[in-house]
N, C-alpha and C positions, 0 to 999 in steps of 0.2 A: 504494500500500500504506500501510495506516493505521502511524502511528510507534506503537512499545509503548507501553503506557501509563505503564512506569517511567521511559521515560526524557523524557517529556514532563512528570511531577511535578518530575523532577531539575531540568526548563529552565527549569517556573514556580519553584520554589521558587530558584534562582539568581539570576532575575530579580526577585524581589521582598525580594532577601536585603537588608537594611539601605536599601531603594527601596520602601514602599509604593506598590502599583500597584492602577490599576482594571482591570475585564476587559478594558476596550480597549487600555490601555499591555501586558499580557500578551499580548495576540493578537498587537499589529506586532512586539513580540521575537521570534513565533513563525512569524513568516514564512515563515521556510527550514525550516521542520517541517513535515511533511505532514501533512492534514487539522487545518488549526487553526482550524475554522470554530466557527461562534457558537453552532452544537448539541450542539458536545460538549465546547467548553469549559466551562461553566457547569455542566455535569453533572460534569464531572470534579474542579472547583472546591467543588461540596459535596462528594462525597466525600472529597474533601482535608481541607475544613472536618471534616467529620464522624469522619475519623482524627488530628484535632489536629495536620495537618500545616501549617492557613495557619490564620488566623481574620480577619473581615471587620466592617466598622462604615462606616454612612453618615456622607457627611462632605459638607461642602459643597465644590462645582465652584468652579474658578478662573472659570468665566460666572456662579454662581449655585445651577444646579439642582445637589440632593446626589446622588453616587454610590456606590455599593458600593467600598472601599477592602479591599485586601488585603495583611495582611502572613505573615510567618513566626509557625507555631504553635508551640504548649509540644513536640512531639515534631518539629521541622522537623532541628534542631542534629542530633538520633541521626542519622536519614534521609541527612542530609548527609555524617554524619561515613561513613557504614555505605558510600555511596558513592565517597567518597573512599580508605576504606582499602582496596575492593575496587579501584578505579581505581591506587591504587600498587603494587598487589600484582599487578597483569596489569605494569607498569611494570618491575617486579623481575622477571620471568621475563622479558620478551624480554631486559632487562638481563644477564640471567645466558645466556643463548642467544649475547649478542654476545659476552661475556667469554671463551665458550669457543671461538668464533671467530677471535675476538681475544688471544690469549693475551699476554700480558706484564704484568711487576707494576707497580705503583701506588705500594707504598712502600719506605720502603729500610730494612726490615727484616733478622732475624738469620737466618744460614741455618739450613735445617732440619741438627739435631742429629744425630748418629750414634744409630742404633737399634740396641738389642741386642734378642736374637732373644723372644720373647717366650716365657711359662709361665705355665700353673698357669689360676686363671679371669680372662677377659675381660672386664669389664662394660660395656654398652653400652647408652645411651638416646639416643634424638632427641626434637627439637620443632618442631611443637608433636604429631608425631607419627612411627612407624615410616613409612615408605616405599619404594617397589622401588629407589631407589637406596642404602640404608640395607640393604637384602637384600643388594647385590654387595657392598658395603663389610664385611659379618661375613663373608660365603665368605670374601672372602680374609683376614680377620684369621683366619680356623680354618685356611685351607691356608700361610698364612706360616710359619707354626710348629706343630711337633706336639705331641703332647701338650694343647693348649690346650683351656677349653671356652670358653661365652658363655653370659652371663647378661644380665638385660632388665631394665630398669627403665620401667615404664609398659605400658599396652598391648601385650599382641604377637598380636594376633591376626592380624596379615598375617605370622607366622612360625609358623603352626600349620600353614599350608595348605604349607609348604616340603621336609617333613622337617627339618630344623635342629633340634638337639637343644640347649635351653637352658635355663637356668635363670628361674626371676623372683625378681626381689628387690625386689617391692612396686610403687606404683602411684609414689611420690613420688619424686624423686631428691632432696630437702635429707630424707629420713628411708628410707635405704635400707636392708632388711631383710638384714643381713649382717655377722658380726663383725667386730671391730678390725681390720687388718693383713691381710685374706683375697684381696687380689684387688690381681692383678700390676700389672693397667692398666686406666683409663678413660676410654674414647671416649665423647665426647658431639658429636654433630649439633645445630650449631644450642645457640642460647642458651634458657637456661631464660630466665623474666622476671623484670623488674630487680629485682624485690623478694625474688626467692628466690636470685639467680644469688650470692653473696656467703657465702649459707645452705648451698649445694649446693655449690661450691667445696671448703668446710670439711666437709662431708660425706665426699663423694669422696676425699680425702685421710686421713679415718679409715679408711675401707677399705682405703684402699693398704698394702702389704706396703712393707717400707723398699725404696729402688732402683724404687720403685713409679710410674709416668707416667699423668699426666692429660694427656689432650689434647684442646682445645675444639675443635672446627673450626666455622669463625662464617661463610657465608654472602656476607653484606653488613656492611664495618665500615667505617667510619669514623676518622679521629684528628686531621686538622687543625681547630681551633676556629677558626671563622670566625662573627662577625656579621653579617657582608653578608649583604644580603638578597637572595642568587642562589639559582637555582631549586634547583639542586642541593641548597644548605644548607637551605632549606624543605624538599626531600623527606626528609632524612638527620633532620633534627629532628621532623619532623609524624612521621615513621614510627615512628622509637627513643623518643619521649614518647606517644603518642597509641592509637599498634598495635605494643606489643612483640610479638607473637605473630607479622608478620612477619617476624622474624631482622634487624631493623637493629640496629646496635648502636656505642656509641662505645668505641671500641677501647683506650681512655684507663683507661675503667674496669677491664675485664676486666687488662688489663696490670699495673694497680696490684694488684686482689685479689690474683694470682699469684704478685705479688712479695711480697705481704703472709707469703702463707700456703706457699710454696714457696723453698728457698734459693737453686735453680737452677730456673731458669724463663726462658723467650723465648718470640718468636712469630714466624713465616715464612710465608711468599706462596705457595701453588702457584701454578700456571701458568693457573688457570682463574679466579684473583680472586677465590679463597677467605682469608680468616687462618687458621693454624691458632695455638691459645696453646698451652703446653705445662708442665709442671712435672713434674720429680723430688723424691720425699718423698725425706728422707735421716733 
């Protein structure tokens, strides 16, 4: 069976990443690739060429005669990166499969707070979008407590199709369409990104009602700062600098906003290797 042709570009373009190579130093890397014969390399190799993914220039042989030399093109780096952040992101879901397997926490954070019962409106957003687990998490914030509604920030078109009776309060969560003090509590799924999450924080807390709780629940966090160059520390950095839209995040920051902008604020472990962060407006 012929290999896809994606992931034969991924193998050339790895092999010739900072290694110009001729066709023939790419074919023996491709060994262990099925069909990596001479007929369809070379077809596959202008197409590359021809998507700006490699470009090529004759160059003279270590015998003499010139050959075809191949390196990484002007759009090789996207290709790469596009593969990579889908490669960490298959990486984070078995990750989060083992976690809940696996239950026990990681750091030795504050316990979770006493909850008082909740009122009045809910507000809730996720990222980088609504989700069926996002669906069980508002049932039960509407059956915790009565009287409650929910309102959405962002997309809700996977709550149209539910019944669930909510409100929207705009597409942005750092410009939420809602007065001062209106709304008891705000769940957020998942981090906005970095450049709005500090904007959104201070949002969210103009909504809140005094005695009012934010609470982030983050995914994948991080907080020990480490240089070493171990795999771990390359995943946790390439993901939270490169693909905020993952949900990696360094737990450092979120902690500080919190403290910044909340009197009373912490953060606690569930059982499945989530953070959650928390703040009371007073």
């Amino acid at each position: 069976m012929k290999e896809p042709r994606s992931d034969l570009v991924r193998k050339i373009l790895l092999t010739i990443d900072q290694n110009p190579s001729s066709i023939y130093d790419i074919q023996y890397s491709l060994l262990e690739a099925s069909d990596p014969t001479r007929n369809r390399l070379p077809k596959l190799l202008k197409a590359m060429e021809d998507d700006n993914l490699v470009r090529s220039a004759l160059q003279p042989g270590p015998l003499g005669p010139y050959r075809r030399m191949y390196e990484l093109g002007p759009k090789a780096q996207d290709y790469l990166n596009e593969n990579l952040r889908d490669g960490i992101q298959t990486l984070l879901h078995f990750y989060r499969v083992f976690r809940r397997e696996n239950p026990r926490r990681l750091y030795n954070l504050n316990k979770r707070p006493e909850q008082v019962q909740a009122s009045g409106v809910i507000l809730f957003a996720s990222f980088p979008n609504l989700t069926v687990d996002d669906l069980r998490t508002i049932r039960e914030l509407l059956t915790a407590s009565e009287g409650v509604s929910v309102a959405v920030v962002g997309s809700a078109d996977i709550l149209t199709k539910t019944g669930i009776p909510y409100q929207n309060m705009g597409m942005r969560i750092t410009s939420i369409d809602a007065p001062n003090e209106s709304v008891s509590e705000v769940h957020l799924h998942g981090v906005p990104p970095p450049n709005e999450l500090s904007p959104a924080i201070e949002e969210c807390r103009r909504v809140l009602t005094r005695k009012g709780l934010l609470q982030i629940t983050a995914p994948f966090v991080f907080f020990e700062e480490s240089d070493s160059p171990e795999l771990e520390n390359f995943i946790e950095r390439t993901a939270a600098s490169l693909f905020p839209e993952l949900g990696v995040i360094d737990g450092n920051i979120v902690r500080n906003i919190f403290e910044t902008e909340f009197s009373t604020s912490g953060a606690y472990e569930t059982q499945q290797g989530e953070v959650v962060f928390w703040g009371v407006k007073h």
